[in-house]
Structure formats: structure tokens, C-alpha cells
N, C-alpha and C positions, 0 to 999 in steps of 0.2 A: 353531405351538406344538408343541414334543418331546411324547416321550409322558409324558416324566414330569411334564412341569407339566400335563398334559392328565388324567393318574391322579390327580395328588393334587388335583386344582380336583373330579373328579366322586368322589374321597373324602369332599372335607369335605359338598359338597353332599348326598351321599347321608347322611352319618353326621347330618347335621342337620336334615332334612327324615325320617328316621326316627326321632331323637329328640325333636324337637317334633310330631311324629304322636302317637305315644306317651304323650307328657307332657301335650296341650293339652287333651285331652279325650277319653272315650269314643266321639264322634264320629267326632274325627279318624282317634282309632285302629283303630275298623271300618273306616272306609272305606279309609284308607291298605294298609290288610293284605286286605283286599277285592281290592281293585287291584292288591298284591303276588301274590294266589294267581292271580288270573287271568292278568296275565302272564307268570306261570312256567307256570303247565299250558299254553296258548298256546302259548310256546316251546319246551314239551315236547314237547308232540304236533307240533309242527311237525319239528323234530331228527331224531324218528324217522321222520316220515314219509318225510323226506328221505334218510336216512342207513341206518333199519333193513329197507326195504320195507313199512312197514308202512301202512296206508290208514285212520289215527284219525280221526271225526269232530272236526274242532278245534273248532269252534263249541259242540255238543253239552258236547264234554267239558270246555270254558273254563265255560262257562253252568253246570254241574252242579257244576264247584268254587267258584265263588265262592257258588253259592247255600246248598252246603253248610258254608262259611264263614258263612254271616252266620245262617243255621240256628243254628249253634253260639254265635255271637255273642249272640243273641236268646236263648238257652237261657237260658246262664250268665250272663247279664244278669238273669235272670227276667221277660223282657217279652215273651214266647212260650213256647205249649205246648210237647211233645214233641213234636206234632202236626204241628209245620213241619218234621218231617226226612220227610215222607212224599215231597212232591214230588221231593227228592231219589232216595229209592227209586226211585218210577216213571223217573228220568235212569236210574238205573242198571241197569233189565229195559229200557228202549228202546236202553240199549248193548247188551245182550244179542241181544234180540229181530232188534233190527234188523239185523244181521249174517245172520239168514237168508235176508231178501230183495235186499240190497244185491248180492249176487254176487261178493265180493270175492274176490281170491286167494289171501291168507289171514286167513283172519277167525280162526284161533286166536290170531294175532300183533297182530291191530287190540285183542282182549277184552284180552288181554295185555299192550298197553303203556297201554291205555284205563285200567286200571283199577291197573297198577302207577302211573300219575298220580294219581290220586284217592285211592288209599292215602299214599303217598310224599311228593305235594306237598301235595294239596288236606287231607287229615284231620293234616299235620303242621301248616300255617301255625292249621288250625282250632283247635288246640289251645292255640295262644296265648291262646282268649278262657278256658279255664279258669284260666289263671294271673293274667289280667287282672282277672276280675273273680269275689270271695270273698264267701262269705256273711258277716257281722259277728253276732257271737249278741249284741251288745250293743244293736243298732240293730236287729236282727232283721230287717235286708234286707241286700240285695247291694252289696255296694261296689268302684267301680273301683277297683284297687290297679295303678297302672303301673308301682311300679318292678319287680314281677318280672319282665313280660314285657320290661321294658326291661332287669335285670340279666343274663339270657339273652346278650344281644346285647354290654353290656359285658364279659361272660366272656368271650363269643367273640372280639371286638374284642382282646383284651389276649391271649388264647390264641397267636392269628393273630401279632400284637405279639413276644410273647416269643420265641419258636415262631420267627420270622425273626432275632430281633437274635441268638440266643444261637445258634440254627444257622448263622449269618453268620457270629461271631466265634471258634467253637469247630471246626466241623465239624473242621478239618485234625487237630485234635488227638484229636477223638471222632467219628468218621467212621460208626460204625454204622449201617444206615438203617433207619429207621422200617417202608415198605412197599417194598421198592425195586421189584417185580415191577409194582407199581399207580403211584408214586408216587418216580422214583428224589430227588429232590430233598430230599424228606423224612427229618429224623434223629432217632434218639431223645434225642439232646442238646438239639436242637428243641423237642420235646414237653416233655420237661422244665422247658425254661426258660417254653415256654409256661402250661403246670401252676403251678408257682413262680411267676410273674406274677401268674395268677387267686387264688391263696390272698393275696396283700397287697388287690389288688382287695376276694375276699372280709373281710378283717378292716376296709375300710374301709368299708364296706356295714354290716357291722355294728356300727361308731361312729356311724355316721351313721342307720339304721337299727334298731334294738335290738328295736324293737317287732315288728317281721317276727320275726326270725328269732332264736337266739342266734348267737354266735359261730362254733357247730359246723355249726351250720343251715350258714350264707351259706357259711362253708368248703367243705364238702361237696357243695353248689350248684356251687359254683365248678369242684369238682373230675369231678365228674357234667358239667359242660359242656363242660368240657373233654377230657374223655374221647369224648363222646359225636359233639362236634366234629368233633376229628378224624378217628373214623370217617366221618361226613356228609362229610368232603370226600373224605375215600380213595372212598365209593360215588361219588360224583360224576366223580371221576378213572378210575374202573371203566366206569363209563357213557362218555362219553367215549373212552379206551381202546379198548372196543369198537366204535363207532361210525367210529371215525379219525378225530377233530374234535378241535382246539386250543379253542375255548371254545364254550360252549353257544348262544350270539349277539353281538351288538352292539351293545343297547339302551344298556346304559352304557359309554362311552367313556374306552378303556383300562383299564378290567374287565371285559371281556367282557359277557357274557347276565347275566339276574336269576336263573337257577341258579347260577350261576359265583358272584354272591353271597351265595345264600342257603341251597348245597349245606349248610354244617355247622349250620347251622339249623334242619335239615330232621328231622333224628333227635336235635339239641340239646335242642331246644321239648318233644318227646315223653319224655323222659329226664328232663328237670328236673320237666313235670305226675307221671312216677311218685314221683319222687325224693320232692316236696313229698306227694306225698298216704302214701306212707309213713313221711313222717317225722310226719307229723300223725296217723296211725295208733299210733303204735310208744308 
């Protein structure tokens, strides 16, 4: 099997097995993104173990994200206190602490990438359950609302989309690049066309949707993802970069690692929870 029918077989799989996660239930959707944040801190801490000299407890720090995921899960669901981020704390003084007795070589470099994981991956995937699930003043409880965390993912989908057919078919004539020092493949014609993609996206969200958002809402959604996106993959490309590694793993077959997928996600999810709580503010 070439690699390209080998990419698009674990595209469609992956885009449908994340969008029926999403869609089928509040269940599905903890656990599935549960399962996403561990795997990703997992092969974080592993990257660098390998790659940066660094000596992360992977166990410890896989264990303290996904608990802090489902902590969050449990929050903004309203079916747990505040009271369940505690144990997470205590993960986070046992990273600390335990660095004194460990002996390691450099244990500024283990706090360091321990906990650049747990900010970066573990509190960005967390942040999906605010967008997931809303208080209703109408019902006067919580309700799971999938399509945001799920328009997240079709912003970036179509970003990604654009962002390739329009830097495929222009670059020669609009060559600018994007990040070339991080990222040489990358063009502002790219971005562009990826941006322009996400605003029809956005106006289609809001035909179909009206009740979420207005028109300006899902636009500016659109356009905050997109934005925010492609930073998330430029840090990703940085990381990397530094490190001298072509993809972050293996797990998905001809797309690299679950960072490789989930890098513009990363600072996407965090970017759209501000976007939405300031425009609910404003």
C-alpha cells in the first residue's frame, strides 16, 4: 500500500472516529479526548526524553493529564466539585518534590518539559470540556453543546484544506512565506486561502446553526481558529526543529505522532474558549 492511499485511509478514519466521538455523546466525548490527551503527553515526554536529554517521569505525567482532563470534564459538566483538581495538584508538588531525591542530571530540564506538557498539552485538550459543555439559563443546568468543540476541529480541517490547495496552486506566483526560518513550506497565500475557506465554513455554521452564534459570532470563530492554528503548528514545527525529528511518532500511519495531529489544536481550543467567553461578555 503507497503512502498515499495509506494517508488518506487513516485520514478518513481518524476524521470519523473524532467526529462521531464528539457527536455521539458526552461519554464518548470524555473518553475519546481523555485517551487523546494521554497519548499526546505520552509521546511528549517520550520525544524529549529521547531527543532533548531530558529524564520526564512519563507514567506520572501521562497519569496527571488525563486526570486533569477529566477533572475539567467533571467541572464543566457540573457533576464534580472544584474539589477534584486537588489531586491533580498534589501530581504537580510530586513533580516538583520528587526531583530532589531522584538524582537526576538535570532536573531543571525534567520540571521544564514536565510541566511545559501539562500546560501546552494537557490544560489545552482540557479546555475542550468548557466549550463542550454550557450552562442553559433556560433549563437552568448544563448542557452538552458538541458542535463547538466540534467546529474547532472543522475550522482547522478546512484552514489545513485551504492553506494546501491555494499554496499548491499560487505559491509560483505569490511565493512570500509565511515562517520560512520555522516552517519553509508555509505561504502567506496559504493562509490566506486557508482564512477564506474558514469564513464560508463560518457562514455555513451559521445557517445551519443561528441559535449558537450570529453570523459575526461563527465568522470570527472561524477566523480566531484559524489564526490561532496556524501558530499551533508553526510551535509544533519549532519543537521539532529543535529537537532534529521529522514527526513527533508513529502512532498514525502516514501522519506521523498524535502531536503531528493535534499541534494547531493545541493553542486553537484555548483561543476560541477566550474568543467565546469575550464575546459573551462584550
Amino acid at each position: 500500500m503507497n503512502n498515499l492511499v495509506l494517508r488518506a485511509l487513516t485520514g478518513v478514519v481518524f476524521v470519523a472516529v473524532l467526529v462521531g466521538g464528539i457527536l455521539y455523546s458526552p461519554l464518548t466525548f470524555v473518553s475519546l479526548f481523555a485517551l487523546v490527551t494521554g497519548l499526546t503527553v505520552w509521546e511528549f515526554s517520550g520525544i524529549v526524553n529521547r531527543h532533548a536529554g531530558a529524564s520526564v517521569n512519563r507514567l506520572i505525567n501521562t497519569v496527571a493529564s488525563v486526570y486533569l482532563f477529566f477533572a475539567f470534564a467533571g467541572f464543566c459538566a457540573d457533576y464534580v466539585p472544584s474539589r477534584a483538581f486537588v489531586p491533580y495538584l498534589v501530581s504537580v508538588v510530586y513533580l516538583l518534590v520528587s526531583e530532589l531525591y531522584l538524582k537526576k542530571a538535570d532536573p531543571l530540564k525534567n520540571w521544564a518539559y514536565a510541566f511545559a506538557s501539562q500546560v501546552y498539552i494537557a490544560l489545552g485538550f482540557s479546555l475542550l470540556s468548557v466549550l463542550a459543555f454550557q450552562y442553559d439559563a433556560l433549563s437552568g443546568r448544563v448542557q452538552f453543546e458538541p458542535i463547538y468543540p466540534l467546529s474547532v476541529f472543522l475550522f482547522l480541517w478546512t484552514s489545513d484544506t485551504g492553506a494546501y490547495v491555494c499554496g499548491s496552486l499560487l505559491h509560483r506566483r505569490f511565493p512570500a512565506k509565511l515562517f520560512e526560518r520555522i516552517s519553509p513550506n508555509k505561504s502567506w497565500v496559504g493562509s490566506i486561502g486557508g482564512g477564506l475557506l474558514c469564513l464560508v465554513v463560518g457562514g455555513a455554521l451559521a445557517h445551519f446553526f443561528p441559535d449558537k452564534l450570529t453570523l459575526a459570532g461563527w465568522l470570527g470563530l472561524g477566523l480566531t481558529v484559524c489564526v490561532f492554528g496556524t501558530w499551533g503548528d508553526l510551535v509544533e514545527s519549532l519543537l521539532k526543529r529543535q529537537l532534529g525529528i521529522k514527526d513527533s511518532g508513529h502512532m498514525l500511519p502516514g501522519h506521523g505522532g498524535m502531536l503531528d495531529r493535534f499541534d494547531s489544536s493545541l493553542l486553537a481550543i484555548p483561543a476560541a474558549v477566550l474568543y467565546l467567553y469575550t464575546l459573551a461578555n462584550c
